[in-house]
C-alpha positions as CSV (number, residue, x, y, z in Angstrom):
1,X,-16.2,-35.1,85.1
2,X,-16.1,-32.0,87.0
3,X,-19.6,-30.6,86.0
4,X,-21.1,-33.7,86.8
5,X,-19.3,-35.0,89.6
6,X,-15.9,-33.1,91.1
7,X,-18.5,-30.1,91.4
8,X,-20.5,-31.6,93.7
9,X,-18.0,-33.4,95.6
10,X,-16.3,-30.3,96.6
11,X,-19.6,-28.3,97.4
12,X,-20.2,-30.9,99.9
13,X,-16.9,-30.9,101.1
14,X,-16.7,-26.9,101.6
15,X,-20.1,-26.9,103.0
16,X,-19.8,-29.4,106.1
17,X,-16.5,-27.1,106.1
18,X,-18.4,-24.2,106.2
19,X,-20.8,-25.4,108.8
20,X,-18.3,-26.9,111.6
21,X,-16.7,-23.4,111.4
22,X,-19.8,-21.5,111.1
23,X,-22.4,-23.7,113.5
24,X,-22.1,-21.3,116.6
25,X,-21.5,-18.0,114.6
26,X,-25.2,-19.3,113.3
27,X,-26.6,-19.9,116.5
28,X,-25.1,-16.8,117.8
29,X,-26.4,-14.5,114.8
30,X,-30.1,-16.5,115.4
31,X,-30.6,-15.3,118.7
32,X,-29.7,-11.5,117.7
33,X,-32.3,-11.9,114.6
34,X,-34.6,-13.0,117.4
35,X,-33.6,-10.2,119.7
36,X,-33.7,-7.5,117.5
37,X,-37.4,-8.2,115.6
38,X,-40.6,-10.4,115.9
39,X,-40.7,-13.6,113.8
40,X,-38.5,-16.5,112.5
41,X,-34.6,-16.7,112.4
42,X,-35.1,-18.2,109.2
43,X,-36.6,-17.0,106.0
44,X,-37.8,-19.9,103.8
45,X,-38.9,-19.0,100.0
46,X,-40.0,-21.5,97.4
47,X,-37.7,-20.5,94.6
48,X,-37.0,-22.2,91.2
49,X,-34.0,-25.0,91.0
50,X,-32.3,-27.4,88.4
51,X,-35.1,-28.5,85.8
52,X,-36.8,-25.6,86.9
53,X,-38.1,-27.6,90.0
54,X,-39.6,-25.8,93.0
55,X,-37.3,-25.9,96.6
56,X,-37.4,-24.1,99.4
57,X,-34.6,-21.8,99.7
58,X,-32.8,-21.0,103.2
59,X,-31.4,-17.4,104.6
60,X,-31.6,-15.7,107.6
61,X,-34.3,-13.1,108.1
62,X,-33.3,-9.8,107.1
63,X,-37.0,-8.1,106.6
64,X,-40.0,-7.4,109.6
65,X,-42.5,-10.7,109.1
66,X,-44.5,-11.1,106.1
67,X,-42.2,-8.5,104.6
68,X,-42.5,-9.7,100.8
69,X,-46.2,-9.8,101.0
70,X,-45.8,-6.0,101.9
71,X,-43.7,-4.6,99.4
72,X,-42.1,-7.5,97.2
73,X,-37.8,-7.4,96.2
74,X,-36.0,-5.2,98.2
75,X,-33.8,-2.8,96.4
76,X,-33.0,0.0,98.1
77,X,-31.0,0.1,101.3
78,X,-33.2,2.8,102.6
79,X,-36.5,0.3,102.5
80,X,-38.1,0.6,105.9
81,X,-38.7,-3.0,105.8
82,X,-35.1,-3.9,106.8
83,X,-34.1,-4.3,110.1
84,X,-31.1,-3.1,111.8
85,X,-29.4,-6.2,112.3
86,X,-30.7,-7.4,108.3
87,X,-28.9,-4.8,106.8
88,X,-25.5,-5.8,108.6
89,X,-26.6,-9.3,107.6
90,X,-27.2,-8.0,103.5
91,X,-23.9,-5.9,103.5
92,X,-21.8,-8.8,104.5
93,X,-23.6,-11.9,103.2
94,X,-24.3,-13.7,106.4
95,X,-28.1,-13.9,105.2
96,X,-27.0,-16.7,102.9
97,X,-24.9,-18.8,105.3
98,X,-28.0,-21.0,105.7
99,X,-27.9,-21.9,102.5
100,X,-25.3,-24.5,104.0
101,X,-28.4,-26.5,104.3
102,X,-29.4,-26.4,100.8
103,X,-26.2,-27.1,99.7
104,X,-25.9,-30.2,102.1
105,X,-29.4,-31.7,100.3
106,X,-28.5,-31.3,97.1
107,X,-31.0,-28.3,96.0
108,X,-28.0,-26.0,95.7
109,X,-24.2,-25.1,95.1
110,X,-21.8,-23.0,96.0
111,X,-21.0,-21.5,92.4
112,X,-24.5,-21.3,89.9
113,X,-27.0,-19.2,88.7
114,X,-28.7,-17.5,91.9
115,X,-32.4,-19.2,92.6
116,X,-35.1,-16.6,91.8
117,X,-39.1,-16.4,91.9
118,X,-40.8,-18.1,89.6
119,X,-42.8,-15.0,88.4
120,X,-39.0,-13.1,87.6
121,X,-38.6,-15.5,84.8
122,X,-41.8,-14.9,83.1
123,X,-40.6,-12.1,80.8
124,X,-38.2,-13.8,79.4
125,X,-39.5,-17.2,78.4
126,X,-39.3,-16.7,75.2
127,X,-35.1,-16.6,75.2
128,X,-34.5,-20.2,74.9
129,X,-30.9,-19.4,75.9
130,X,-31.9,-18.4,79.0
131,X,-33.4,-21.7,80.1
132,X,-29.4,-22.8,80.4
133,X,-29.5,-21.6,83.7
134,X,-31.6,-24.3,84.8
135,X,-29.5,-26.9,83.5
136,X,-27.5,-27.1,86.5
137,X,-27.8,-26.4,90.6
138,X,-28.5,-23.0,91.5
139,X,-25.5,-21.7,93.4
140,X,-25.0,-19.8,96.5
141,X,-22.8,-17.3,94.9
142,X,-22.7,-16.5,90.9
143,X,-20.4,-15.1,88.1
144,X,-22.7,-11.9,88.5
145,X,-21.5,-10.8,92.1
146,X,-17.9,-11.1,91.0
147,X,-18.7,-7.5,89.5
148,X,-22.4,-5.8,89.6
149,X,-23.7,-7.9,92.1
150,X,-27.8,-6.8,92.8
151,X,-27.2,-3.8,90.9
152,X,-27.2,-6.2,87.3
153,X,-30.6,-6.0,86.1
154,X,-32.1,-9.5,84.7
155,X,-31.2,-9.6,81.3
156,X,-28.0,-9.2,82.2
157,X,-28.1,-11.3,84.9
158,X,-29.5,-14.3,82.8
159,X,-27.2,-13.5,79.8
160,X,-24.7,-14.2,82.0
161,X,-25.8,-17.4,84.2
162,X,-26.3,-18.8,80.8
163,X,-22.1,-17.7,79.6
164,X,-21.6,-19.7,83.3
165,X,-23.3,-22.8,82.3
166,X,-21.6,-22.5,79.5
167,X,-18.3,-21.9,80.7
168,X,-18.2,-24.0,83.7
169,X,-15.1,-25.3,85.1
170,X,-13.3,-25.8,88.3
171,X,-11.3,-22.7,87.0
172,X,-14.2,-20.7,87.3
173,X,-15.1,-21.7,90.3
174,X,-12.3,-20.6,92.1
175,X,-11.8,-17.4,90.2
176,X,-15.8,-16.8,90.9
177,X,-15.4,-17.8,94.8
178,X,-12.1,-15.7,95.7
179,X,-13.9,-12.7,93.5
180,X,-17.4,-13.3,95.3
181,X,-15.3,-12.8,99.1
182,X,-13.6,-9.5,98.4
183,X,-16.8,-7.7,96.8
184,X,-18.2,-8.9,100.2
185,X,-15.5,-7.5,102.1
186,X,-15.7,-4.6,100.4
187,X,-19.4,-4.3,100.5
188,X,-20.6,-3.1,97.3
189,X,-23.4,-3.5,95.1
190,X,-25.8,-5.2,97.7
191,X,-28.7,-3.1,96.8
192,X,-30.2,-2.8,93.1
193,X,-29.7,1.2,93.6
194,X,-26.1,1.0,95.1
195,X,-23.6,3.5,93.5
């Protein structure tokens, strides 16, 4: 019941949660993103969802404009491409608060396997037990940034979305939520080079 219905209850629950107390904070950080660099508030990326079906993906901008097309996956915390007020935004998570939105339309949740690029699951097609991760919503948050956060490369990464689909229970959740808030707090791992 709680996989494929108490899950999603309470992701809608926290999320219009989440956005009451968070709707001016967003504003507010909207207008700095604005302030500090040319281009969108928003950053919008087709990534890959449930059944492996395309959605566009919400965060605030943290790169210059047309930064992927320049240079790809950030993952140092010296890349040139991040502006001031991004890398405040990457340390402390805020980038992902509009993912609210997604959450709110059903293309996400708060706790699953983080949405990637098509193209970062080509290498590894030929794991069937990998596919798992697509059996359910991709999440906001994930079992990975309890510990190693960006720094887990994808192997790892998918061996253990696939333990989460796995494993999945309100249990989890929680544990994975509360976990997800102090390695935030604490700031670590946001970069695939972080020590």
């Amino acid at each position: 019941m709680y996989r494929h219905f108490f899950k999603r209850l309470i992701s809608i629950i926290l999320a219009l949660c989440g956005l009451t107390v968070c709707a001016i904070p967003m504003i507010i950080v909207a207008i700095i993103i604005k302030y500090d660099s040319k281009g969108p508030a928003l950053f919008k990326q087709v990534r890959m969802g449930k059944h492996m079906k395309p959605f566009t993906c919400y965060k605030f901008r943290t790169m210059c404009q047309g930064a992927f097309e320049k240079g790809g996956i950030v993952s140092s915390e010296s890349d040139s491409r991040i502006t001031k007020v991004g890398a405040v935004l990457r340390r402390t998570s805020l980038d992902e608060l509009p993912q609210i939105f997604n959450i709110l339309n059903g293309t996400m949740a708060i706790i699953g396997p983080r949405p990637i690029l098509d193209f970062e699951f080509e290498p590894y097609k030929s794991n069937t037990y990998f596919y798992k991760r697509y059996e359910v919503l991709p999440g906001m948050f994930c079992t990975v940034d309890l510990d190693l956060r960006a720094t887990a490369d994808r192997e790892t990464q998918f061996e253990m979305d696939a333990q989460y689909v796995d494993d999945m229970s309100l249990v989890l959740d929680v544990k994975a939520f509360f976990g997800i808030i102090s390695m935030v707090v604490l700031g670590k791992n946001v970069y695939k080079d972080s020590k």
